[in-house]
C-alpha positions, 0 to 999 in steps of 0.5 A: 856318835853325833854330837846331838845324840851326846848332848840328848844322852846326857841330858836324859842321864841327868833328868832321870838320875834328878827325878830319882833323888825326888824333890827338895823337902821344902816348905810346910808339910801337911802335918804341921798345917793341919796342927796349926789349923787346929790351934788356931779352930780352938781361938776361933770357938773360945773367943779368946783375944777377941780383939784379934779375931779379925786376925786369926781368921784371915790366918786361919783361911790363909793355913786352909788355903795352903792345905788346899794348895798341898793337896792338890799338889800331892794329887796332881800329875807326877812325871813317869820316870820311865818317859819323863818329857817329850820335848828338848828347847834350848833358849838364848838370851842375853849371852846365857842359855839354858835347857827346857824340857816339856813332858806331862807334868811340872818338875823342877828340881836339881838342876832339871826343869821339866814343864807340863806341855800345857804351861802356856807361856813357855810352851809357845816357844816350843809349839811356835818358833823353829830351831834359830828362830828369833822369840818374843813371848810374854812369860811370867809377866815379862817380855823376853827375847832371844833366840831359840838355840835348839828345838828337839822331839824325844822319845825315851822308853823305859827310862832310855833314850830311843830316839831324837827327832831334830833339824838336822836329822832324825836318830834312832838307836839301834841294839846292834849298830848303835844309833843309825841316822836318818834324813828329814823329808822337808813337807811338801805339795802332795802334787806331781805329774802323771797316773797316781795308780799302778794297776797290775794283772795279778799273774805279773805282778811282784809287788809286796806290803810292807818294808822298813816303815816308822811307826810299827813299833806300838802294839796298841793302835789306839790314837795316841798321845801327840802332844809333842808332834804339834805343829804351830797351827795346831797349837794355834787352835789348841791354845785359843781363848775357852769360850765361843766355837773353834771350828776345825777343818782338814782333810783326812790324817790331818789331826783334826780328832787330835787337836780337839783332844788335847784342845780339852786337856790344855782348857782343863790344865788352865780351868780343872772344871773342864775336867768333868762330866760337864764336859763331852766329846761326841762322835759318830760311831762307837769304833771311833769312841773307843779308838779315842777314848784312851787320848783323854786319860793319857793327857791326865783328863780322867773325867770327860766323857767320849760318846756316840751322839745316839747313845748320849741322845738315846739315854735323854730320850728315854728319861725325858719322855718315859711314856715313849716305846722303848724298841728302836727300828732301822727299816724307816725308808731312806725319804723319812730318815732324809727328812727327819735329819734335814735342816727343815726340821729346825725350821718346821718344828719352831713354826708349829711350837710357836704357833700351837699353844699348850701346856709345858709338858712332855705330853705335850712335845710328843704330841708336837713331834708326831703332828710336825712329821704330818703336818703337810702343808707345813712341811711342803711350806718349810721344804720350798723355803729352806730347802728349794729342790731337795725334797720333791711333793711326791717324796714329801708325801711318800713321807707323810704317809709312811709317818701317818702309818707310825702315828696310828700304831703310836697312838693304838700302843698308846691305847694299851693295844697289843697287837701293835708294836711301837718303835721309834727311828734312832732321827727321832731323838734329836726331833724329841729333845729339839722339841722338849727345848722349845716348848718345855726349856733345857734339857735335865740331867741328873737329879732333875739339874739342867743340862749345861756343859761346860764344853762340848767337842763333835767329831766328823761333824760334818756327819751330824745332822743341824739338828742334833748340833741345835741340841747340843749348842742350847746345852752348853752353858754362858760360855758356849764353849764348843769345838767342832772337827770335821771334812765335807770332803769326808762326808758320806751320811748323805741324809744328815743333809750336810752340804757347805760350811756355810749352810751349815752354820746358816742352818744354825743362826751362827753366820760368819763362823771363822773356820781353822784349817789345818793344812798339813796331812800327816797320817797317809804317804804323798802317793795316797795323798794323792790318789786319794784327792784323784777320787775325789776329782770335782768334789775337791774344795781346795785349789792347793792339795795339802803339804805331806811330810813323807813317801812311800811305795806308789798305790797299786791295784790288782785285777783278778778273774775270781775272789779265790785268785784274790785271796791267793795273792792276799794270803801270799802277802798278807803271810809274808807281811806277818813275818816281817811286821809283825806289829802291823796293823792291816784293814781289809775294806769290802763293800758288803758284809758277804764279802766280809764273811767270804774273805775272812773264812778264805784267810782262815783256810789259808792259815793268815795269822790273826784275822778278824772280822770286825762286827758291830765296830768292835775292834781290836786296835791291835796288830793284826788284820781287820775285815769290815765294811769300807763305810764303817771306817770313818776316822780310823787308821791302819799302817796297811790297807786293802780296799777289796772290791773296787769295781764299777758296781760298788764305786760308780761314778758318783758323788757319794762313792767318790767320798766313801771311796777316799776315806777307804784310802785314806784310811791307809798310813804306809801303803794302799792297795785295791783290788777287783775281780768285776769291772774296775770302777771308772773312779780308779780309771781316771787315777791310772790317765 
């Protein structure tokens, strides 16, 4: 057995058998605390020794403030006996040494010393230096240098030890060998020469999914918990100061979402009033909701909420202007949802308040809202000078008629007449609330309280429009606590009008917002790396691809001359992955919904175990396979994928399909696939020269 395996063994024996014999009993019990509470009340109330009164009260507050401290002792966080910590360091200095651990929680008894990962001043250590690298961190108020001896990632399950990520190698046990070990693949450029496509004519080909892969040990597909997987940039960001905006880029498997997640946990470990409902993460979609909302509680934040921005924004319009219809429609033409979500509106919404008198009321923002999105000579002014070319005089008219036509049926449903049915397009709510806090002031939460969040984190914000960002930064309190996540490369809400980091922040009056960007790609292999930044052609933004950290089997794609010959070659391996993997997770991606429906009912047939079509972003985040629509992805992940379809009619050579095509790859952590029975999409072309 390695000498690293030992040491690990041995250490994990001592800090489980540690936590089992508890914590020293130690210091004041609560008992004895509330009894001299009590007698010291019964001073205070008698005045008795009233000479000493300025003395039993200081002792009286200093008792209460104990009481609170053992309380929220009691309270906090305890370490799970059966994953204690996560993290193994080893510090020198001076010629002693000694061992640290990081976990979830802070234990420090008999010999073991388990830190919570968020106890900045020796977590640093962990997150920012290498093993033998030299250290030199302020810690309990001291300067302390030395040399970081060890530095080891663990993974310990039900009390055992199963696997050792260190320098030297990683170590995995092994129930019938033992330990097995396994070399560790340097980060690297995900560059190199010739096609980045295999393409194949089904007939000869013998390709297969799957193999021996990491990762395919967790039934449960939700984001995990990565706290001790954080590289030094990462923790960078994390750890910065709580007010202001943290703005993180990256491009896809990079751990933007994650970063963000656990940026809120170490902010509520510093500050508990992080961890309530004046905190917010929003996202785009409820697929991605319930795909992160298990992070937050895993690291102990049981009290910040994960929302859609049009639940959160749908809830606040309602309660803000109840005279408004309730029904929503979805058939706005593409011009009007354009319009409503461009940065104009900021601008055109602020000139007509400004320049309009009338009374403070939500009466009087509907009537706002409905004459902006008519006023033309307003909005050809706004559309010429802050978005030159954008919009031309005949879309904007278009527009404006087809508004004109929603405000008579407002105003007539207004009027009690019933023939008329009245709704509002989901671009209204952010247009309402944006309105309401320029002419009224903040929002309202509940009990009739403004609306001021501690902080606020946006996911894919690249797919927010400015105005629905405007919103939220005039909800966060004096510390204007923000962070934003997001990838212009990933951006495929072309109406929310997002263009460049820069515009985007213009749009916003934050100029020279510093920008992080993470630069290591950890979710895809480097062959989908590569693909994926070969789709993506002139649309990338970065001279320099990002680092991988692993390979895997090159990205194949298969032509076949009808959809029943496809599901033919998917049943056949999609049967044998289930064998062999049975914990894999697989997403078959189509463009449309009726591609959908036919594959999932031909892998029924075909007796595929565990099919499911994904309908209205319900998914199971389960091992299994899972058929929806590539644009209904964004920011999830599978160990396996399949883009079904990839054809000249439904990947042109265009911006937009170059975006929705490379977040359908990249979607993929261990093998990508793609299929086509039309023509294959000039995009997969270029991959293959």
């Amino acid at each position: 057995m390695d000498r690293i395996v030992k040491e690990e063994i041995d250490l994990c024996a001592r800090v489980i058998d540690a936590i089992a014999r508890g914590p020293r009993q130690s210091g004041p019990s609560e008992h004895d605390v509330l009894t001299e509470l009590e007698r010291l009340r019964e001073q205070l109330i008698s005045g008795r020794g009233e000479e000493d009164q300025g003395a039993i009260a200081s002792e009286y507050n200093r008792q209460a403030a104990l009481l609170e401290q053992l309380r929220s002792s009691r309270a906090s966080i305890k370490v799970a006996p059966g994953s204690p910590y996560f993290g193994h360091i080893r510090l020198s200095e001076d010629g002693r040494s000694w061992d640290v651990c990081l976990g979830k929680a802070t234990y420090i008894e008999h010999g073991v010393s388990i830190v919570d990962w968020r106890n900045a001043p020796i977590s640093k250590i962990f997150y920012r230096y290498r093993q033998g690298e030299e250290f030199e961190e302020e810690i309990a108020g001291r300067l302390r240098i030395g040399t970081l001896a060890t530095r080891r990632t663990v993974t310990i399950q039900n009390s055992a030890l199963q696997r050792v990520d260190a320098p030297e190698g990683v170590f995995v046990a092994d129930s019938d060998n033992g330990w097995a070990r396994r070399e560790v693949e340097p980060p690297r450029l995900a560059t190199g020469g010739g096609a980045t496509l295999r393409e194949h004519n089904q007939a000869s080909s013998t390709s297969q999914l799957g193999g021996e892969r990491e990762g395919l040990g967790r039934a449960d597909k939700h984001l995990p918990d990565i706290a001790g997987l954080i590289d030094p940039d990462q923790f960078e960001i994390i750890a910065r100061p709580s007010s202001g905006l943290v703005v993180i880029r990256g491009s896809a498997g990079s751990g933007k979402t994650t970063v963000a997640l656990h940026r809120i946990a170490f902010l509520a470990f510093e500050d508990p009033s992080f961890d309530s409902r004046r905190s917010l993460v929003l996202v785009f979609s409820p697929g991605l909701r319930d795909y992160v909302a298990h992070v937050l509680p895993a690291l102990g934040v049981a009290n910040v909420r994960v929302e859609t921005f049009g639940e959160w924004a749908s809830q606040l319009r309602r309660s803000h202007f109840e005279m408004l219809p309730t029904q929503v429609r979805d058939d706005s033409p593409a011009v009007v949802q354009r319009l409503k979500q461009h940065p104009l509106m900021i601008e055109a919404l602020s000139r007509h308040i400004s320049e309009t008198s009338g009374p403070s009321t939500a009466q009087q923002v509907v009537d706002d809202w409905m004459s902006v999105l008519t006023n033309r000579p307003l909005l050809h002014e706004v559309a010429t000078s802050v978005g030159p070319g954008v919009f031309s005089a005949a879309e904007l008219e278009r527009a404006c008629d087809w508004m004109q036509g929603r405000n008579r049926d407002l105003s007539a449903w207004f009027d009690g007449d019933t023939e008329y049915e009245a709704a509002l397009c989901p671009e209204d709510d952010a247009l309402l609330l944006r309105a309401h806090q320029l002419r009224v002031g903040p929002l309202r939460g509940r009990k009739g309280r403004e609306l001021r969040y501690r902080h606020v984190a946006i996911d894919e914000v690249q797919d927010f429009s400015p105005i629905e960002v405007r919103v939220l930064l005039d909800c966060l309190d004096k510390r204007r606590s923000m962070t934003l996540a997001g990838d212009t490369q990933q951006h495929v809400l072309q109406e929310a009008g997002f263009t460049s980091w820069s515009d985007f922040f213009g749009h916003l009056g934050l100029e020279g917002t510093e920008v992080n960007t993470l630069r290591v790609s950890y979710r895809s292999t480097r062959e989908i790396v590569r693909f994926a930044l070969s789709v993506l052609g002139p649309l990338r933004e970065d001279d320099e691809p990002p680092m991988t950290t692993r390979s895997g089997p090159e990205v194949e794609s298969f032509r076949f001359t009808d959809h029943g010959a496809c599901v033919g070659f998917l049943a056949e391996a999609l049967n044998a992955l289930a064998s062999a993997e049975p914990l894999a997770s697989v997403a078959l991606l189509t463009p449309s919904e009726d591609l959908s429906v036919l594959y999932q009912s031909a892998l029924n047939d075909a007796d595929v175990p565990r099919v499911h079509r994904v309908v209205g972003q319900r998914y199971r985040f389960a091992p299994g396979i899972e058929i929806t629509e590539v644009d209904q992805v964004k920011g999830l992940e599978f160990d396996y994928v399949v883009v079904i379809e990839a054809s000249a009619r439904h990947y042109p050579d265009t911006p937009a399909a170059r975006r929705l095509l490379h977040v359908g790859a990249t979607r993929a952590i261990h093998q990508l696939w793609l299929t086509s029975v039309a023509t294959p999409s000039p995009l997969l072309v270029e991959a293959t020269q």
